[in-house]
BAFI-3210 file (N, C-alpha, C; in Angstrom, 3 decimals, decimal comma, padded with zeros to 6 digits):
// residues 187
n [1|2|3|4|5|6|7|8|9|10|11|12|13|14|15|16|17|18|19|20|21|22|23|24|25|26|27|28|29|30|31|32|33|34|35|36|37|38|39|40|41|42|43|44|45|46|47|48|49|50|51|52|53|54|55|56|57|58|59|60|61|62|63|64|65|66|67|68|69|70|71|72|73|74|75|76|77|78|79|80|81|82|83|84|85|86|87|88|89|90|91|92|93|94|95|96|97|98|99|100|101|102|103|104|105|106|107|108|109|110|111|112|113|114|115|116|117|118|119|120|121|122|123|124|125|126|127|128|129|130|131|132|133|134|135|136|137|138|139|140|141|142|143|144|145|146|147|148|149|150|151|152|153|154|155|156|157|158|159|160|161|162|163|164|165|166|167|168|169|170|171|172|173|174|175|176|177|178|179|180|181|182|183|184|185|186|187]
n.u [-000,069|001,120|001,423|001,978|001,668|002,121|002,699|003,913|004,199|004,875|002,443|000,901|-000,764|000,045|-001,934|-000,826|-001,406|-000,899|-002,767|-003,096|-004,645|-003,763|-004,492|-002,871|-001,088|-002,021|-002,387|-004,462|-005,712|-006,178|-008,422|-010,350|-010,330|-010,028|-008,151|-009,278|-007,335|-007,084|-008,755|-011,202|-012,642|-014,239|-012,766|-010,134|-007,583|-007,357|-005,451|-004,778|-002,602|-002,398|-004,462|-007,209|-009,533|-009,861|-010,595|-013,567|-014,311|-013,787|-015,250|-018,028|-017,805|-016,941|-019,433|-022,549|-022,297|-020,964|-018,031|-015,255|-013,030|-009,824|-007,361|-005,244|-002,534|-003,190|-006,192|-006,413|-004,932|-006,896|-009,152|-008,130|-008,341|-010,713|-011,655|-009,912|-011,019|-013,938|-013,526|-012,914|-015,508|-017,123|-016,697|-016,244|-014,313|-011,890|-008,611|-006,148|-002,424|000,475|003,040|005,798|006,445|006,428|005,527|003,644|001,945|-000,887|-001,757|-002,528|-001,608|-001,741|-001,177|-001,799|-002,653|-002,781|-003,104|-003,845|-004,488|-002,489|-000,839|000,942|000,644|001,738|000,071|001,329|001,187|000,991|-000,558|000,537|001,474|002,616|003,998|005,004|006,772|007,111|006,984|005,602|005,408|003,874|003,653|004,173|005,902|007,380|010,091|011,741|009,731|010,307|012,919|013,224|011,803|013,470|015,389|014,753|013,026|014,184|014,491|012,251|008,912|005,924|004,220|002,165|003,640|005,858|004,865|003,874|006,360|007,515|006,048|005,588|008,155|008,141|006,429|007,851|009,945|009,014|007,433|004,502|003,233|001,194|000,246|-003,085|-002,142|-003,836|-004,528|-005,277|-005,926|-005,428|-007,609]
n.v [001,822|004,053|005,452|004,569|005,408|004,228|005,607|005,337|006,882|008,261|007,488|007,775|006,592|007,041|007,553|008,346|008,997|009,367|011,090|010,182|008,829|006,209|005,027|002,843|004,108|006,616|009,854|010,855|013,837|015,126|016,977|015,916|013,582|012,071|010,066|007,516|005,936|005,125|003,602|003,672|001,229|-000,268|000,445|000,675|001,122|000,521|-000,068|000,090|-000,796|-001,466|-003,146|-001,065|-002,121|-003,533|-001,353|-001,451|-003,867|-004,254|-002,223|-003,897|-006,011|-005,588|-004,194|-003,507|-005,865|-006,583|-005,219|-006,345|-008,232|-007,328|-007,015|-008,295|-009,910|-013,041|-012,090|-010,753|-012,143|-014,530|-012,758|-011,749|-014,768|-015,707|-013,176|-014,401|-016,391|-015,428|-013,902|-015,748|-017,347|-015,315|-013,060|-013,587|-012,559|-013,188|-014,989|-017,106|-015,890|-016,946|-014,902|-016,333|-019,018|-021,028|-020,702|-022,284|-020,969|-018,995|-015,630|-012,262|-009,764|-007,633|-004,718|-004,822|-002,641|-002,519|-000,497|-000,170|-000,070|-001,045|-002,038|-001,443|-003,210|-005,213|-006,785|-009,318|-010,232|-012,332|-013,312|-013,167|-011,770|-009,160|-007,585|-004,497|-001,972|000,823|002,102|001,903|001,086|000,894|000,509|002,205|003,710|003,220|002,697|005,069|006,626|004,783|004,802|007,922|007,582|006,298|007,786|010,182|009,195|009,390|011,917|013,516|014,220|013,886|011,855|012,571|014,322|013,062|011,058|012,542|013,817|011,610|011,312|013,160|012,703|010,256|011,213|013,221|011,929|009,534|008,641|007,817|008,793|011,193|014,268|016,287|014,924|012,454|012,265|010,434|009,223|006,995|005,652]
n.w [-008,612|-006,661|-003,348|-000,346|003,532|006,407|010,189|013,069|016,307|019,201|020,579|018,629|015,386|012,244|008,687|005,415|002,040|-001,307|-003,649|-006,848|-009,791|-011,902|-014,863|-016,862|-018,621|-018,583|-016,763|-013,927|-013,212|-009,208|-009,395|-011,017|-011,313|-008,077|-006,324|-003,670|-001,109|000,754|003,184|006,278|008,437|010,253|013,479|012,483|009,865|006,297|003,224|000,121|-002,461|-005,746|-008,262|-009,025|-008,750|-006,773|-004,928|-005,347|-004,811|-002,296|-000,868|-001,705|-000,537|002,038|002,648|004,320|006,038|009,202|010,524|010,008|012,165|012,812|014,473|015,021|013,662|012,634|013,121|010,608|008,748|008,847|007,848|005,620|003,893|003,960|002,503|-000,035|-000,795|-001,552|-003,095|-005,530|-005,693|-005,495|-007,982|-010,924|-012,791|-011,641|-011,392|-010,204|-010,343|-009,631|-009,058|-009,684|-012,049|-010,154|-008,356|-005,227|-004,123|-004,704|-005,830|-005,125|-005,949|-005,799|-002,544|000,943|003,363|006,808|009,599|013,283|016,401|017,714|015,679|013,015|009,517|007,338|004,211|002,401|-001,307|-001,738|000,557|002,731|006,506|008,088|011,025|011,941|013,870|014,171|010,888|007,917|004,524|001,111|-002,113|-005,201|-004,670|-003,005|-002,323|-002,113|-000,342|002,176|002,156|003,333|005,301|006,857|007,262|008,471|010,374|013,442|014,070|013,760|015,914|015,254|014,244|011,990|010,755|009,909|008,208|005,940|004,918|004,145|002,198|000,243|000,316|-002,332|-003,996|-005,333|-006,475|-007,920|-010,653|-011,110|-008,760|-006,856|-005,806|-003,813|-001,134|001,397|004,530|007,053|010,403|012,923|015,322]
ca.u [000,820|000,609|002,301|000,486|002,491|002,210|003,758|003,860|005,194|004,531|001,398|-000,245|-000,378|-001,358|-001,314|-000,731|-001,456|-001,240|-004,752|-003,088|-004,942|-003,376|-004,999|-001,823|-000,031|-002,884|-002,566|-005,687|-005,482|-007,117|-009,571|-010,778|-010,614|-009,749|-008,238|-009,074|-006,374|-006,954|-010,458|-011,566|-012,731|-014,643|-011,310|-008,692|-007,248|-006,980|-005,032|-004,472|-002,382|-002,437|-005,128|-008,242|-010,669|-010,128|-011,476|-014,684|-014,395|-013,559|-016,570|-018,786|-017,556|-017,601|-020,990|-023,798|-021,809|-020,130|-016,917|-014,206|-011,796|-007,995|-006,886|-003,491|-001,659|-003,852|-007,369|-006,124|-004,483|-008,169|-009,634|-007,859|-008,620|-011,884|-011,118|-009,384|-012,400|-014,811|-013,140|-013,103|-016,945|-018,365|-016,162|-015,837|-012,885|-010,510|-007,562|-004,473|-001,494|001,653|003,917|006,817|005,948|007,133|005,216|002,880|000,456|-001,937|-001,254|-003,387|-001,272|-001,920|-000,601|-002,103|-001,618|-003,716|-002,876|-004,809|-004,114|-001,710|-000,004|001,229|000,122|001,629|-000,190|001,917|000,590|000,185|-001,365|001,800|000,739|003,661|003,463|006,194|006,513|007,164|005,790|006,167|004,737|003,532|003,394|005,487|006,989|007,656|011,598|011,781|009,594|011,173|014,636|012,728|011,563|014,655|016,787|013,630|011,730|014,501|014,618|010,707|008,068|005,426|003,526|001,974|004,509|006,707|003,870|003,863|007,280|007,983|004,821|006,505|009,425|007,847|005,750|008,809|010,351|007,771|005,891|003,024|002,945|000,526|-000,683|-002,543|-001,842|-004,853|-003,711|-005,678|-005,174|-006,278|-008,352]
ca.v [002,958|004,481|005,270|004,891|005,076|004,424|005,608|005,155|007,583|009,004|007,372|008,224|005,971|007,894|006,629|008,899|008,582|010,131|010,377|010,741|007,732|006,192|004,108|002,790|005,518|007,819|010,173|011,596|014,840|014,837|017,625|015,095|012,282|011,639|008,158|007,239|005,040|004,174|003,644|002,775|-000,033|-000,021|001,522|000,346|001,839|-000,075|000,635|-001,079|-000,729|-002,640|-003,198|-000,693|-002,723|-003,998|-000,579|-001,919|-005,341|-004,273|-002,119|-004,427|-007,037|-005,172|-003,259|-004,072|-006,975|-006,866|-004,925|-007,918|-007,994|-006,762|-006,541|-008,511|-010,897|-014,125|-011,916|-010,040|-013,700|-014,981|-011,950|-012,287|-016,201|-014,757|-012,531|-014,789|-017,829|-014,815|-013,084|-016,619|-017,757|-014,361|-012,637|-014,943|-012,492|-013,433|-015,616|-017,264|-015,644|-016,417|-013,975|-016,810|-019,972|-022,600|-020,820|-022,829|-019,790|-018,154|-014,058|-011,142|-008,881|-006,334|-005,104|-004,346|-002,239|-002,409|000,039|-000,101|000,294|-002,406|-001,993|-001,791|-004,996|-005,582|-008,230|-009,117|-010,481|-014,030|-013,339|-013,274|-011,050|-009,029|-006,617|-003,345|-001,413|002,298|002,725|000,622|001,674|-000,216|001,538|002,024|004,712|002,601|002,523|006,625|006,656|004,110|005,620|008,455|007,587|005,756|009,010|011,070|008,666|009,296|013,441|014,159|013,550|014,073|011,042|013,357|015,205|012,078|010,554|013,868|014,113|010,194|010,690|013,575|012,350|009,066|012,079|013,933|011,347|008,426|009,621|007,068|009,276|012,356|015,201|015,452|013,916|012,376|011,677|009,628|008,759|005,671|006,065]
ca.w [-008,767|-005,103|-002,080|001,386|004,221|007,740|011,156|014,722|016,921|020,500|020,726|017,428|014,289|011,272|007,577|004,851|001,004|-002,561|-004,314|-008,021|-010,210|-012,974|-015,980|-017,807|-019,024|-018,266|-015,006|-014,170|-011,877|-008,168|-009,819|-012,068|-010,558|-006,596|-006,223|-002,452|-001,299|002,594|003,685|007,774|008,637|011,970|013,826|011,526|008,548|005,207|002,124|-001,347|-003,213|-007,398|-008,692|-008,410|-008,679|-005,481|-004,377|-005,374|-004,491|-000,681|-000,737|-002,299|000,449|003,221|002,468|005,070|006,657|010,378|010,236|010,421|013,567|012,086|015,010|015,200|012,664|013,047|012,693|010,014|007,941|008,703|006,981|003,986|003,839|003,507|001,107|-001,461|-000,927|-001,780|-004,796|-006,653|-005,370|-006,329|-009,017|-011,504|-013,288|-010,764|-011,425|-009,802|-011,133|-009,313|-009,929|-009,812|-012,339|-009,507|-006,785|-004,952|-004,003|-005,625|-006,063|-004,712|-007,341|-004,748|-001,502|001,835|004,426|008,089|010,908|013,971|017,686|018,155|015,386|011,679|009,426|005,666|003,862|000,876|-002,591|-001,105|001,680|004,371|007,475|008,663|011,956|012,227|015,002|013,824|010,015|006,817|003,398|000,131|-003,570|-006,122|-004,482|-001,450|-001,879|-001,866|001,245|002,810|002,476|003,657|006,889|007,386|007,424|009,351|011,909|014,823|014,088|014,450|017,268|014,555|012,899|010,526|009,346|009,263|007,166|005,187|004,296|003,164|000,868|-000,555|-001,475|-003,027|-005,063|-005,726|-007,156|-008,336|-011,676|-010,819|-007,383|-007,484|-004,977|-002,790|000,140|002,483|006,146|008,346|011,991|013,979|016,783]
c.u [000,423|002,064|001,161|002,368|002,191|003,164|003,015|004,721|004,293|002,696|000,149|-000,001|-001,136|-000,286|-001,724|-000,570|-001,709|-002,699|-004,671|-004,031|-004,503|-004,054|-003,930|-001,100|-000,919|-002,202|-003,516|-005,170|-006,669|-008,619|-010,170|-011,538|-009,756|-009,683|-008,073|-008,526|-006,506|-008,779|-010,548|-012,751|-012,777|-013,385|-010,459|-008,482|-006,877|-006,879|-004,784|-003,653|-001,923|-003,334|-006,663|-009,376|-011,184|-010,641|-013,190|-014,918|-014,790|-015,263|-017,523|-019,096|-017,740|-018,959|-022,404|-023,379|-020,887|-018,909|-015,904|-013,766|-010,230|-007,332|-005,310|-003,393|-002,935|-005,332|-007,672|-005,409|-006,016|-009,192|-009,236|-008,085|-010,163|-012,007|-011,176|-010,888|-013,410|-014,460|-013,550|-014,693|-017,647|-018,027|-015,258|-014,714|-011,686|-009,733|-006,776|-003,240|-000,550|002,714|005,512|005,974|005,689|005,984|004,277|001,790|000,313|-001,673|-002,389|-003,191|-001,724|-000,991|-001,527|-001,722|-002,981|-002,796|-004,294|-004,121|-002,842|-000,443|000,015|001,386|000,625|001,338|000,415|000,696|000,084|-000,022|-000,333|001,217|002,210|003,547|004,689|005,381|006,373|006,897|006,608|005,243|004,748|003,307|004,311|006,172|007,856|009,224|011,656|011,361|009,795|012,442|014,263|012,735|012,686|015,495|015,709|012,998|012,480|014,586|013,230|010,164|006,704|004,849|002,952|002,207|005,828|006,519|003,747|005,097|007,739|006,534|005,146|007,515|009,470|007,428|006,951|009,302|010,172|007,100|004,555|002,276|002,070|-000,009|-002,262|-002,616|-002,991|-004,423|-005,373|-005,070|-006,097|-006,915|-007,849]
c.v [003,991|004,839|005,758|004,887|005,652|004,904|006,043|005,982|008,102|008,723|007,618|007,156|006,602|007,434|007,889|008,309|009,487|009,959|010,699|009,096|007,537|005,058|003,699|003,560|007,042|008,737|010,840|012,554|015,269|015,717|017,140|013,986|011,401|010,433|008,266|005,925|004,262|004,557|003,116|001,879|-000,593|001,277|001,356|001,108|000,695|000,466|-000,146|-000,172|-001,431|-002,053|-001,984|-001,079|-003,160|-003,195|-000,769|-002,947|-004,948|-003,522|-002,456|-005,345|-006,799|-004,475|-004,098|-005,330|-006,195|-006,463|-006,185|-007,593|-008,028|-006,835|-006,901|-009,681|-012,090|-013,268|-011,361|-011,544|-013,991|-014,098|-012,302|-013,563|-016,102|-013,792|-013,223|-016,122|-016,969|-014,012|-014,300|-017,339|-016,256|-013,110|-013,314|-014,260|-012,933|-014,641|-016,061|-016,783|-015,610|-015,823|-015,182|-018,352|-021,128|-022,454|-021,583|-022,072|-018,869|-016,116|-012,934|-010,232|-007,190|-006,145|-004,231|-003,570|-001,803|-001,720|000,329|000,093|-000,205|-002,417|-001,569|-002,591|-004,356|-006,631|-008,068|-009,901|-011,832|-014,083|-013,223|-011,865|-010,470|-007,297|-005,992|-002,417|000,156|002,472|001,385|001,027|000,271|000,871|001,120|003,131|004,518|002,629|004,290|006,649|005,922|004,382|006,384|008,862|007,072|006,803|009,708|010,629|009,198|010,693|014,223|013,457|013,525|012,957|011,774|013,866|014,204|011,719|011,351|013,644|012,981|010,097|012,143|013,597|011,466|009,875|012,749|012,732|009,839|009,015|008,901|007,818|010,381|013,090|015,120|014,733|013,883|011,695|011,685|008,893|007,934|006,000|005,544]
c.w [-007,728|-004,114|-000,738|002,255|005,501|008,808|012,506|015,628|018,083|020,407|019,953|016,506|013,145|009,525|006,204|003,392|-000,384|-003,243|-006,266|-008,709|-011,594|-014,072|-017,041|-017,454|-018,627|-016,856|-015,529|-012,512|-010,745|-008,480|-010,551|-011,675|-008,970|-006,260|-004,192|-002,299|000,274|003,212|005,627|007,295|009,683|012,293|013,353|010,265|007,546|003,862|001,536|-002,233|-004,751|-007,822|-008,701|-008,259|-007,645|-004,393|-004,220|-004,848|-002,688|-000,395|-000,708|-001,223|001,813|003,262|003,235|005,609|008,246|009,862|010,767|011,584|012,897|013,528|015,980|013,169|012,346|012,393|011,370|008,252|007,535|008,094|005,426|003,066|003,075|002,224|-000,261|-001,609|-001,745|-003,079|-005,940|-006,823|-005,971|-007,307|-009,538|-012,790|-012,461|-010,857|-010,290|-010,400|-010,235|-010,133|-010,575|-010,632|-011,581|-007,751|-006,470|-004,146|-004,982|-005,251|-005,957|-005,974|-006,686|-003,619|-000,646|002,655|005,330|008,843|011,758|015,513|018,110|017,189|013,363|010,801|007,622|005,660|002,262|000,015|-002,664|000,557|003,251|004,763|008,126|009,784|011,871|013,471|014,734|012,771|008,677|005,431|002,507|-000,976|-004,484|-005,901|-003,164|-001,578|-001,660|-000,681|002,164|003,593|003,474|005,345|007,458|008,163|008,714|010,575|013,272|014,705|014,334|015,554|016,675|013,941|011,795|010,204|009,301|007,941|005,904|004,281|003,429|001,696|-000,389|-001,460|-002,397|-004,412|-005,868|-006,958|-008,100|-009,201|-011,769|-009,599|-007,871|-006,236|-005,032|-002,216|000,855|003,399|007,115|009,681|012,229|015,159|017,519]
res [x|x|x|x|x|x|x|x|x|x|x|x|x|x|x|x|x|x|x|x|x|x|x|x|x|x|x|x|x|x|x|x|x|x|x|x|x|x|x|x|x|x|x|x|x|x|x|x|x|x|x|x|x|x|x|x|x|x|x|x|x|x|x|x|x|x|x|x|x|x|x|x|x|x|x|x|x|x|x|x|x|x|x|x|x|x|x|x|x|x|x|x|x|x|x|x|x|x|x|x|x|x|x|x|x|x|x|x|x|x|x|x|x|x|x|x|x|x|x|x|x|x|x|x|x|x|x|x|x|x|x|x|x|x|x|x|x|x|x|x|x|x|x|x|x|x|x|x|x|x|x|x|x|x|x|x|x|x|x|x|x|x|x|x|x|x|x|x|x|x|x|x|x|x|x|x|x|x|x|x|x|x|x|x|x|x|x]
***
């Protein structure tokens, strides 16, 4: 229950995110409790959004190991490969749950989101690797800021007050969404 959202513009890529955290039905407020939603990652930016656990997990995984290489489609697939081998070898809650009975992959139940020099990277819930050129979000407020940037990306010159305004209106109108906003830029 999130909204991140990336964008690319005039030579900047900067990824913007709500820090409200929700437990169920709970909301807990950022004076309480500060959900960090996009972490770096050497020079890359990575964001989750599902599950939170996977806040820990990523930490846990990356902690005192060689920052991976993200740095297209292909290094970024082979990360996650990694990933899913290592969730079921050394957290032994972790499941398969496709979301579809028939599917023939196994389900993250999450969603990714890599920006880095090169580019903008969704990894969906089974692992597909997909590159955008100007910004692309993941949440549950992702259709609001979507629209969002849709209407806005060709009227500013601004990545972070693009980034700003689509995480707004996800907040505005998303009650899983929550103030505020933490904006990170890529190096």
């Amino acid at each position: 229950m999130s909204i991140v959202v990336a964008v690319r513009k005039n030579g900047r890529t900067v990824v913007a995110a709500d820090t409200l955290n929700v437990f169920g039905q709970e909301r807990i407020g950022a004076d309480n409790c500060r959900a960090i939603k996009v972490r770096p990652v050497g020079k890359v930016l990575m964001a989750i959004t599902g599950w939170s656990l996977y806040d820990n997990i990523m930490e846990d995984l990356l902690g005192g190991r060689d920052v991976p290489p993200l740095g297209d489609e292909k290094e970024i697939f082979a990360f996650f490969m990694v990933l899913w081998k290592e969730l079921h070898e050394h957290y032994p809650f972790v499941n398969d749950q496709p979301h579809e009975k028939d599917s023939p992959f196994g389900d993250f139940d999450a969603s990714f989101l890599i920006a880095n020099a090169a580019g903008i990277y969704k990894v969906s819930q089974d692992a597909s690797v997909c590159r955008f050129d100007k910004y692309y979000v993941i949440g549950s407020g992702g259709v609001y800021a979507l629209g969002a940037l849709h209407q806005i990306y060709d009227t500013g010159d601004d990545a972070e007050q693009l980034a700003r305004r689509a995480v707004e209106t996800a907040i505005e109108f998303d009650i899983y969404c929550g103030a505020p906003i933490d904006i990170l830029e890529v190096e």
